[in-house]
Backbone as ProteinMPNN parsed JSONL, in Angstrom:
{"seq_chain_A": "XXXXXXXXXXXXXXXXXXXXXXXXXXXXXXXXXXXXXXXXXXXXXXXXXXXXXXXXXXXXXXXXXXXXXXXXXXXXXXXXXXXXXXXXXXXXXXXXXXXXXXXXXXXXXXXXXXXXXXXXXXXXXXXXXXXXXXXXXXXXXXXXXXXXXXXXXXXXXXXXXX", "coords_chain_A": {"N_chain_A": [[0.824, -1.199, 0.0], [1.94, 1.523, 0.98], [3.501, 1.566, -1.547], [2.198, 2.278, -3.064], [0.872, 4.533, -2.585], [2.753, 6.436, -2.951], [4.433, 5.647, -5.856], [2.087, 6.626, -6.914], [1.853, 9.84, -5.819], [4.207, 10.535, -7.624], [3.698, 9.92, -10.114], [1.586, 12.048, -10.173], [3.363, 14.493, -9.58], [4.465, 14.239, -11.696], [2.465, 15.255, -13.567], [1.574, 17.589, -12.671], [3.9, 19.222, -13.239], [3.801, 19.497, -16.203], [3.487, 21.751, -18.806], [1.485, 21.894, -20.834], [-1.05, 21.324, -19.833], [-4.042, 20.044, -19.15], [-6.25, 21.298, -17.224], [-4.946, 23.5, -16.865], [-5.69, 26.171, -17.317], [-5.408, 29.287, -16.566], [-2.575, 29.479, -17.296], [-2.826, 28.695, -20.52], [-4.037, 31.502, -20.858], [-2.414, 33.114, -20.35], [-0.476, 32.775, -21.147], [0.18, 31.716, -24.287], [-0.783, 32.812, -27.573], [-2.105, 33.685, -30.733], [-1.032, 34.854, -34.085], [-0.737, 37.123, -36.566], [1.653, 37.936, -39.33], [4.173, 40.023, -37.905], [2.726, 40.404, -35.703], [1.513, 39.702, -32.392], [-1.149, 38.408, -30.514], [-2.114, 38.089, -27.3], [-3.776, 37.614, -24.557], [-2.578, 38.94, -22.294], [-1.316, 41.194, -20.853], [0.823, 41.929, -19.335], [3.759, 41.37, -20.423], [6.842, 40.921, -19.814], [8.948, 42.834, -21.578], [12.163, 42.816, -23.556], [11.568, 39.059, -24.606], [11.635, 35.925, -25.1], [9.873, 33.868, -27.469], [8.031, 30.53, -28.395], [7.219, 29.804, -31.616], [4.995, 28.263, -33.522], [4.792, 27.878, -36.674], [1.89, 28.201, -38.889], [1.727, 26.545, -41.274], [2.013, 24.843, -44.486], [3.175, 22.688, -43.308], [3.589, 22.608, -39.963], [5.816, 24.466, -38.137], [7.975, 24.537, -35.625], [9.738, 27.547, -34.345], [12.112, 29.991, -32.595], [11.414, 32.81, -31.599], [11.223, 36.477, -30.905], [9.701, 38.878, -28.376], [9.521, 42.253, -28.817], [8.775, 44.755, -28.497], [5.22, 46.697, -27.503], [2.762, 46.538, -29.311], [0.972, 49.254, -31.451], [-0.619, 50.388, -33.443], [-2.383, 49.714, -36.943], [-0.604, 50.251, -38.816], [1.668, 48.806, -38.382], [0.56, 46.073, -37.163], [-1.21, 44.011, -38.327], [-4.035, 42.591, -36.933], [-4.443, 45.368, -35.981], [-5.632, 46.7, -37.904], [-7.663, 49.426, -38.694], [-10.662, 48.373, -39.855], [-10.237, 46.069, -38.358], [-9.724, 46.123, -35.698], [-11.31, 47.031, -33.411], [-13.019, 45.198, -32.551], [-11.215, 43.542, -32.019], [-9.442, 43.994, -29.56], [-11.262, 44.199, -28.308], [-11.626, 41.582, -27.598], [-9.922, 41.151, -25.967], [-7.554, 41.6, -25.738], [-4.092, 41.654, -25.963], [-1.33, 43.184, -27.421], [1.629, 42.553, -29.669], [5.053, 43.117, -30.923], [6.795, 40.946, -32.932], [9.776, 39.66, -33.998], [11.562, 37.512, -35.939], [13.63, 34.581, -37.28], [12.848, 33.782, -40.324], [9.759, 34.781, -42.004], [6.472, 35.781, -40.918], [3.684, 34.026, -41.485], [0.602, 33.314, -40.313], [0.389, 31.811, -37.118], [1.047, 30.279, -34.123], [1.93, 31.439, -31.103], [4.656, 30.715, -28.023], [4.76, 31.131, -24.632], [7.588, 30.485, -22.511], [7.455, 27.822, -23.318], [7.429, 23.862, -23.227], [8.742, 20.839, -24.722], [7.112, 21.185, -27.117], [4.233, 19.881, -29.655], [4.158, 20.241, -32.724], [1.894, 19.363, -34.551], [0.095, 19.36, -33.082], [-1.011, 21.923, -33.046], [-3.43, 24.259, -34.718], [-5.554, 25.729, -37.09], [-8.427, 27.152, -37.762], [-10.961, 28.408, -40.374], [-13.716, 31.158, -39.75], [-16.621, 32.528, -40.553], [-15.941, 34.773, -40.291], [-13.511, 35.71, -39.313], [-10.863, 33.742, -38.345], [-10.181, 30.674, -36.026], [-7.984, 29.95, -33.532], [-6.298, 26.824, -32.54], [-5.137, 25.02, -29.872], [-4.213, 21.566, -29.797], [-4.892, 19.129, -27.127], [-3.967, 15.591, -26.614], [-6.791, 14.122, -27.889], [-8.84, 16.05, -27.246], [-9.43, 20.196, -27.313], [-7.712, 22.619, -26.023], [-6.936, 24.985, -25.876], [-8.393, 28.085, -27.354], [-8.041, 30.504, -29.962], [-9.332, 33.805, -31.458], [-9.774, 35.024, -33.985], [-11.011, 38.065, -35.662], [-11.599, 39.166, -38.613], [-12.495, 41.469, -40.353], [-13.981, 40.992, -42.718], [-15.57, 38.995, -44.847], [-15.215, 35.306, -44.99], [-14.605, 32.204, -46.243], [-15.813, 29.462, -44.934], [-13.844, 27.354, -42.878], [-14.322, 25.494, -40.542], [-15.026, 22.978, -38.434], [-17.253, 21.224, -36.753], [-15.537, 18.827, -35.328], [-12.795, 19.239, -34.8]], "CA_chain_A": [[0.0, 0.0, 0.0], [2.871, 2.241, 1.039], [4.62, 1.503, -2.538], [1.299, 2.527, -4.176], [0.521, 5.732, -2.689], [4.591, 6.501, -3.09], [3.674, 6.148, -7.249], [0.734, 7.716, -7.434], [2.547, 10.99, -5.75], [5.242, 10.628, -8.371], [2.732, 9.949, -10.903], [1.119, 13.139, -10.037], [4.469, 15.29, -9.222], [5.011, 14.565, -13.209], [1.39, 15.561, -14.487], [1.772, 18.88, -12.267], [4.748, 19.889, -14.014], [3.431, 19.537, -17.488], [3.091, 22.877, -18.997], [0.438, 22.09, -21.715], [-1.831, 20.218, -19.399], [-5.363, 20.232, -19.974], [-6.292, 21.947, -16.401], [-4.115, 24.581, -16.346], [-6.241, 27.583, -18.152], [-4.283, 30.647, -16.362], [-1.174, 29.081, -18.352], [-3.084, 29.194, -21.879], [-4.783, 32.414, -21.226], [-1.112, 33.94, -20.268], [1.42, 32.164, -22.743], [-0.346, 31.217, -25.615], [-1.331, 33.664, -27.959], [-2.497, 34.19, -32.122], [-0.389, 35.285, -34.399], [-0.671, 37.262, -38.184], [2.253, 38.453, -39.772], [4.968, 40.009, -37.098], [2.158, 40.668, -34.732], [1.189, 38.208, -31.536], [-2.279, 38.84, -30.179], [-1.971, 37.152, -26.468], [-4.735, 38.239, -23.09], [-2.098, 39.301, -21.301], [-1.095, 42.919, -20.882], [2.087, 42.413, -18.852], [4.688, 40.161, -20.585], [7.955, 42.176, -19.718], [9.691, 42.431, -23.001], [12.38, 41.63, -24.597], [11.448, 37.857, -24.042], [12.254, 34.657, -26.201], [9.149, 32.771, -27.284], [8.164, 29.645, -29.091], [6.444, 30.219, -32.64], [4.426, 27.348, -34.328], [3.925, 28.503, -37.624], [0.922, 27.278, -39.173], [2.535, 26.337, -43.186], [1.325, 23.312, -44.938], [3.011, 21.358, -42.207], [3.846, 23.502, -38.817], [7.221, 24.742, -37.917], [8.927, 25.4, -34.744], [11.102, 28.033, -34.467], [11.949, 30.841, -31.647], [11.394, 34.154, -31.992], [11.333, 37.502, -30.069], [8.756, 40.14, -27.928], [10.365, 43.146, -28.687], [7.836, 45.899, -27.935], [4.143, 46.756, -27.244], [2.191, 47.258, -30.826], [-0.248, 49.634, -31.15], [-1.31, 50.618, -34.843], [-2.238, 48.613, -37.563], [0.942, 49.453, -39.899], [2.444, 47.519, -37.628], [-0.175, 45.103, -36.434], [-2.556, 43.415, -38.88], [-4.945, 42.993, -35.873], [-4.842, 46.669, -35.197], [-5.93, 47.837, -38.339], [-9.363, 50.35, -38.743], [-11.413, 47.531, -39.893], [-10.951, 44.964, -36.833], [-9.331, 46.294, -34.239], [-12.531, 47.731, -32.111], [-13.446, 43.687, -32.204], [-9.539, 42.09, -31.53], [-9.155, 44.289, -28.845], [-12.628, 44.162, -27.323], [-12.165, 40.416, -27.312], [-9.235, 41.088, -24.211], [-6.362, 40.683, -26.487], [-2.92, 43.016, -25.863], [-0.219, 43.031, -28.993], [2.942, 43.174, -29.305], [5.612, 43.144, -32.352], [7.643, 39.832, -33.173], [10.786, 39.431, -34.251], [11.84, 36.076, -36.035], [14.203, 34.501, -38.639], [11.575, 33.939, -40.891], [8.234, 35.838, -42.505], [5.309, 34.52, -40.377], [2.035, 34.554, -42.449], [0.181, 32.447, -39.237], [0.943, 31.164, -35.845], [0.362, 30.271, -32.432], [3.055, 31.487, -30.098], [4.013, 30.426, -26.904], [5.889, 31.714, -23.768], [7.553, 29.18, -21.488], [7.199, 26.268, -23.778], [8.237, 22.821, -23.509], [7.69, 20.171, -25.907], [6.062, 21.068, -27.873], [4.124, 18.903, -30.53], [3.491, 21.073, -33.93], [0.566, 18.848, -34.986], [-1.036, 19.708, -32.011], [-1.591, 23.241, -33.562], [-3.987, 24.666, -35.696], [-6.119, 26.838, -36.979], [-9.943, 26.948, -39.392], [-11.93, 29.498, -40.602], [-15.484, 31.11, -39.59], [-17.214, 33.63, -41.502], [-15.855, 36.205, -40.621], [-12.204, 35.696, -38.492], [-9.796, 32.516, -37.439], [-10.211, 30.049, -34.95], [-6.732, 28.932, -33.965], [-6.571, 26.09, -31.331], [-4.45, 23.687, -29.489], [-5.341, 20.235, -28.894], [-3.801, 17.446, -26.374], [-4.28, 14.059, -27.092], [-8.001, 14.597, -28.509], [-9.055, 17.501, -26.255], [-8.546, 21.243, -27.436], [-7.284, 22.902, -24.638], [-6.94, 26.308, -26.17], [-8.31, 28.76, -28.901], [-7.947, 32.06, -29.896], [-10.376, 34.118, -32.404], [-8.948, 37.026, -34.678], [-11.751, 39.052, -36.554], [-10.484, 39.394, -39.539], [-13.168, 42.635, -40.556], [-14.481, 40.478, -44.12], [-16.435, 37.394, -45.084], [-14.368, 34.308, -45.107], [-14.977, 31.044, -46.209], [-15.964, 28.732, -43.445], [-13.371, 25.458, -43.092], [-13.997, 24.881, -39.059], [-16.183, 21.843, -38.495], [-17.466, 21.08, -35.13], [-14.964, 18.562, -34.246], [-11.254, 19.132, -35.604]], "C_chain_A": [[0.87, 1.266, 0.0], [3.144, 2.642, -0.244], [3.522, 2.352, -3.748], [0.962, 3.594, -4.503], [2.302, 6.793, -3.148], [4.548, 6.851, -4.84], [2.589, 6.911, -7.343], [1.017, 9.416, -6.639], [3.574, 11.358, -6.518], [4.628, 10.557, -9.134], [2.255, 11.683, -10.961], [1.553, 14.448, -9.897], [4.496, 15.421, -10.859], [3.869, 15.466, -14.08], [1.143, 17.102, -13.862], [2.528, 19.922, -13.208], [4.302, 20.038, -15.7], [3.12, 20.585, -17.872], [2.139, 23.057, -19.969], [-0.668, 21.128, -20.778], [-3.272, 20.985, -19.211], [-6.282, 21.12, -19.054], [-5.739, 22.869, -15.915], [-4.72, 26.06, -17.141], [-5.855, 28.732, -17.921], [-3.129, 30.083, -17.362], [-1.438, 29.447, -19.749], [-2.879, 30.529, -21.923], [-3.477, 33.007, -21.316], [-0.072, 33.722, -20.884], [0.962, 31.656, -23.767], [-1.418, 32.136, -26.574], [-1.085, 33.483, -29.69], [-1.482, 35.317, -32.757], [-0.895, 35.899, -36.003], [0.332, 38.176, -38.493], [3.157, 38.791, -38.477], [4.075, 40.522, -35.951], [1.361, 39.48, -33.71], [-0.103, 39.669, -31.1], [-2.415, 37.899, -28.734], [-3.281, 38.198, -25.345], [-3.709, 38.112, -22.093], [-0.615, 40.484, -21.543], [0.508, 43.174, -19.775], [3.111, 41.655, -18.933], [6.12, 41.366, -20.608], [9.057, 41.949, -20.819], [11.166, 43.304, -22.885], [12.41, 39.82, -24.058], [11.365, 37.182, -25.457], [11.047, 34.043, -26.246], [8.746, 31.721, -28.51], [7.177, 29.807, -30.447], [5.934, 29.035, -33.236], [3.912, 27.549, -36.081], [3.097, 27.751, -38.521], [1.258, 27.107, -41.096], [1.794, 25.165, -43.428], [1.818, 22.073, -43.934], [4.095, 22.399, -41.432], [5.345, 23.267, -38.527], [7.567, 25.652, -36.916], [10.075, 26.096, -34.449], [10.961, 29.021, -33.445], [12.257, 32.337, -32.292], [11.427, 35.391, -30.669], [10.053, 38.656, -29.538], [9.393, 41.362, -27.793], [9.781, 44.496, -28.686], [6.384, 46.178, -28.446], [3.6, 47.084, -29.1], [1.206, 48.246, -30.786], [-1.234, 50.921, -32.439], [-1.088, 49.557, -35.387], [-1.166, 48.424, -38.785], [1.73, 49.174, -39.166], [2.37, 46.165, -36.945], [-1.184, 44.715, -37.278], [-3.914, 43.553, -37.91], [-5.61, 44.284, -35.646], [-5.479, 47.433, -36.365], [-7.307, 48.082, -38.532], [-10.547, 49.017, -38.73], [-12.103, 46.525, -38.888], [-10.108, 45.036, -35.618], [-10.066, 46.83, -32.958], [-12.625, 46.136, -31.565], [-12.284, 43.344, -31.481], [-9.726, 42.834, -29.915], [-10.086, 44.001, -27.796], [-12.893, 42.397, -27.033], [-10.925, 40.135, -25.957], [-7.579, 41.096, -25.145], [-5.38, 41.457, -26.265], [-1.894, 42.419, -27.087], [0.692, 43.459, -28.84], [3.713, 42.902, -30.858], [6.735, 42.404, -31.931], [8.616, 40.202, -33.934], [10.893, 38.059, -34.321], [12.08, 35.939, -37.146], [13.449, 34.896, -39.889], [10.004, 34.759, -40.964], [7.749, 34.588, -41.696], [4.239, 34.793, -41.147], [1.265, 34.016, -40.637], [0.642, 31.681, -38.506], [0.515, 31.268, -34.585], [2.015, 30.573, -31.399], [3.062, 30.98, -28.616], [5.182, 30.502, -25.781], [5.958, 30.68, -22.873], [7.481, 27.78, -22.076], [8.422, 25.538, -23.415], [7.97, 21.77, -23.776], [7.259, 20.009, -26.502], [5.781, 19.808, -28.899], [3.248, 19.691, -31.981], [2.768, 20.838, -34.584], [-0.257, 18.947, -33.708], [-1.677, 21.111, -31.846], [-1.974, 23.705, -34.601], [-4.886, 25.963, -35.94], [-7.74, 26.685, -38.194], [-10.34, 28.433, -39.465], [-13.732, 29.795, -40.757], [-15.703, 32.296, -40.436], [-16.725, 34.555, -41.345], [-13.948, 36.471, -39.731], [-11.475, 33.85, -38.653], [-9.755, 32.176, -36.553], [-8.709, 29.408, -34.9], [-7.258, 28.262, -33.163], [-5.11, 25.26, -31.611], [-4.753, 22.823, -28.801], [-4.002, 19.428, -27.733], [-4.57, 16.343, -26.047], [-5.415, 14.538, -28.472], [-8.904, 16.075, -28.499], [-8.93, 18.748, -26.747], [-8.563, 21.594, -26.207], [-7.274, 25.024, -24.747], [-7.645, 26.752, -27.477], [-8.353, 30.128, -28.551], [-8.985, 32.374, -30.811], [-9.582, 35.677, -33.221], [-10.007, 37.565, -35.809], [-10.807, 39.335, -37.31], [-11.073, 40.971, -40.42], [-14.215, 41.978, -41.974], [-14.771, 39.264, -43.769], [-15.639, 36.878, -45.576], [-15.118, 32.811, -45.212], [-15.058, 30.133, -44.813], [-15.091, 27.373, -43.852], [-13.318, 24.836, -41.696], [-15.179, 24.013, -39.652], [-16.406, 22.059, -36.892], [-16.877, 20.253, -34.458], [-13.982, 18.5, -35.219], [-10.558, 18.411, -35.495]], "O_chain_A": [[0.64, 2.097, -0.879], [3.127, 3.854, -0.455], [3.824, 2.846, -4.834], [0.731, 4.03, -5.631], [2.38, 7.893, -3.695], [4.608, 8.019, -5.223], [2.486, 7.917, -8.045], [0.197, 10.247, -7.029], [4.032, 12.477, -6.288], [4.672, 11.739, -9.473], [2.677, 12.411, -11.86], [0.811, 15.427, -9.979], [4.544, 16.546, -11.356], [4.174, 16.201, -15.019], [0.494, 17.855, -14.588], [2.122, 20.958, -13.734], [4.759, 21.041, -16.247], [2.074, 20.844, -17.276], [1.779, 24.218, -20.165], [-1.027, 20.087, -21.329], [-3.491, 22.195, -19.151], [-7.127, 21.772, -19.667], [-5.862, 23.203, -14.736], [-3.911, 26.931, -17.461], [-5.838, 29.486, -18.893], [-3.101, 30.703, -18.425], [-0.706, 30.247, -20.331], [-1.993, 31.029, -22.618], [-3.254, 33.502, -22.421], [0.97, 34.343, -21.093], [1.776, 30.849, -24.216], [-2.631, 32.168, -26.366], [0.051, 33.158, -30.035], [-1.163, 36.366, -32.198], [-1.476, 35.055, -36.685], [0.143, 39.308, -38.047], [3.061, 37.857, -37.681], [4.715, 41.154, -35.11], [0.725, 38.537, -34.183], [-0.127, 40.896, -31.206], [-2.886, 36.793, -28.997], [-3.491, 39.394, -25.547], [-3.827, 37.335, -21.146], [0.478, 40.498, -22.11], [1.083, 44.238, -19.546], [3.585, 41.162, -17.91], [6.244, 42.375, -21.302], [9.862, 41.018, -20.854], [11.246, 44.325, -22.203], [13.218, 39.43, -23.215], [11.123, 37.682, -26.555], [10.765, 33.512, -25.172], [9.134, 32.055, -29.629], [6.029, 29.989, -30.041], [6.962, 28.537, -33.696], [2.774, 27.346, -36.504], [3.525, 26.677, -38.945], [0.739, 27.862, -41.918], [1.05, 24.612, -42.618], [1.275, 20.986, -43.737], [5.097, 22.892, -41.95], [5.956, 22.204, -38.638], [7.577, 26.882, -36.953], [11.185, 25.587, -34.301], [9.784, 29.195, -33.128], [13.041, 32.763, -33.14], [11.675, 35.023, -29.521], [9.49, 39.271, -30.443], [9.856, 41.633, -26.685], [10.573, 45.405, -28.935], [6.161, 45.978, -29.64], [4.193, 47.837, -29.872], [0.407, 48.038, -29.873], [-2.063, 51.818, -32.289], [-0.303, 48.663, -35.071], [-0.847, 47.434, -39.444], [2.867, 49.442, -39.554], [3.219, 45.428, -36.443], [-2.275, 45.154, -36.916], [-4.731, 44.459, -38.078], [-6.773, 44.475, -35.288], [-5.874, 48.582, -36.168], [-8.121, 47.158, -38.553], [-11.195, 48.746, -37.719], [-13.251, 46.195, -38.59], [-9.892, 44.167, -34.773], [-9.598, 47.011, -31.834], [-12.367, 45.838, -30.399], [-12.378, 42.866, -30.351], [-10.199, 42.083, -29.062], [-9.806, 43.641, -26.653], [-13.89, 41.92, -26.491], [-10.982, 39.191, -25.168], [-6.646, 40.361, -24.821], [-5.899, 42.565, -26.402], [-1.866, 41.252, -27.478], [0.956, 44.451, -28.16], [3.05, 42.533, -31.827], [7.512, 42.729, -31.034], [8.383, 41.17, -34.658], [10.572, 37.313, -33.396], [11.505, 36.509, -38.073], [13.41, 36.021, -40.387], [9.357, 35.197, -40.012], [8.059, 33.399, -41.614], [3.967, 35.963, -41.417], [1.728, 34.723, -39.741], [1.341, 30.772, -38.952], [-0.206, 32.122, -34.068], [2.931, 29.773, -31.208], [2.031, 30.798, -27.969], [6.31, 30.042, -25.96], [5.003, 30.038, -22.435], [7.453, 26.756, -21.393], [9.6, 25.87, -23.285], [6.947, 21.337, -23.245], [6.805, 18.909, -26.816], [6.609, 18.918, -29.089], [2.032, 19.677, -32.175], [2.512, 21.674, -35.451], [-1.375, 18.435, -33.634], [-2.49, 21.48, -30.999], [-1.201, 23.731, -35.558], [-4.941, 26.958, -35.216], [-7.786, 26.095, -39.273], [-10.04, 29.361, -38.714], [-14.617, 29.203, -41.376], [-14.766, 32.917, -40.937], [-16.904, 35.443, -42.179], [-13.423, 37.584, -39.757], [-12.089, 32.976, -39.264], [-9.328, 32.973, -35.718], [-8.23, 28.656, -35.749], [-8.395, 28.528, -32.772], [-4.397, 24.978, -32.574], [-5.296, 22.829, -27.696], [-2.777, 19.314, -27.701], [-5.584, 16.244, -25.357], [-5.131, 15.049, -29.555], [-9.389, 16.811, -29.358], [-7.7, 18.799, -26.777], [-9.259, 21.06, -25.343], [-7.524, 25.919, -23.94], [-7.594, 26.079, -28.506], [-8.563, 30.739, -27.503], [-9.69, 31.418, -31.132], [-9.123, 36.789, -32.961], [-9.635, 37.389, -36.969], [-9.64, 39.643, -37.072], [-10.236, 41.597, -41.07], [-15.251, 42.61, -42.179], [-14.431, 38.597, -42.792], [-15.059, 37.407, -46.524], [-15.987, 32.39, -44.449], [-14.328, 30.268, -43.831], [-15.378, 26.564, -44.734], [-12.56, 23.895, -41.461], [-15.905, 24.11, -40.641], [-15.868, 22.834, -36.102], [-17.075, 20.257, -33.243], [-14.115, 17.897, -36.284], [-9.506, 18.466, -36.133]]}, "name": "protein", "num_of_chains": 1, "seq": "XXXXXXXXXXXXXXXXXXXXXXXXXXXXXXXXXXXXXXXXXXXXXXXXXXXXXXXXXXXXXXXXXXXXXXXXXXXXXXXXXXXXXXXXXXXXXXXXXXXXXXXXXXXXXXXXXXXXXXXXXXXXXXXXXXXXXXXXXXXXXXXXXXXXXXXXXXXXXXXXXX"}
């Protein structure tokens, strides 16, 4: 009995530490944030920059690479997000922006502060009428999404289970 509860605290010491784990929703809401072009779109307004974070970019088949938070954004010629069209919405959906830095042009991505592990088929993204659903799943599960008004009518390719 001893040996059992002994594993199942070591068991549970490991599923604590897990930084994508499926109960941890302060973690999403604060390190995992939508990306278009060199602009991140994250709900959280106090990431103290310059900071290193992990980029997923969403290409015909996803690519991790690290990139940079290198100061607050806050127009749209510098922020897709921010410009006239849909930035009353992005913003009004909680979202704070900032301006990336990274080897590579990003067209789309999910960034993510603190990562470890990652698994770049475990990120995606569809489209609703009118913006981008990204998400990240684990195992089956999503665990996260974001939403980016995009201001125009967009083909729809989300389904109801991705």
């Amino acid at each position: 009995m001893k040996y059992i509860s002994v594993l199942l605290m070591f068991l549970l010491s490991l599923c604590a530490n897990t930084k994508l784990g499926a109960n941890d929703g302060d973690f999403f809401e604060d390190s995992i944030g939508w990306m278009h072009g060199s602009c991140l779109a994250i709900k959280n307004n106090e990431i103290k920059i310059p900071i290193d974070i992990t980029l997923v970019r969403l290409d015909v088949k996803n690519i991790i690479e690290t990139a940079s938070l290198v100061e607050k954004a806050s127009s749209g010629d510098e922020c897709f997000p921010l410009r006239d069209d849909r930035s009353e919405i992005n913003i009004g959906n909680g979202y704070s922006f900032y301006k990336v830095e990274s080897e590579s042009k990003v067209d789309l991505a999910i960034a993510v502060i603190d990562a470890e592990n990652l698994n770049a088929s475990n990120f995606g993204y569809c489209s609703t009428s009118e913006g981008i659903e990204y998400f990240v799943k684990e195992s089956s599960a999503i665990v996260w999404t974001g939403y980016y008004y995009l201001g125009y009518d967009s083909e729809v390719t989300c389904k109801s289970t991705r």
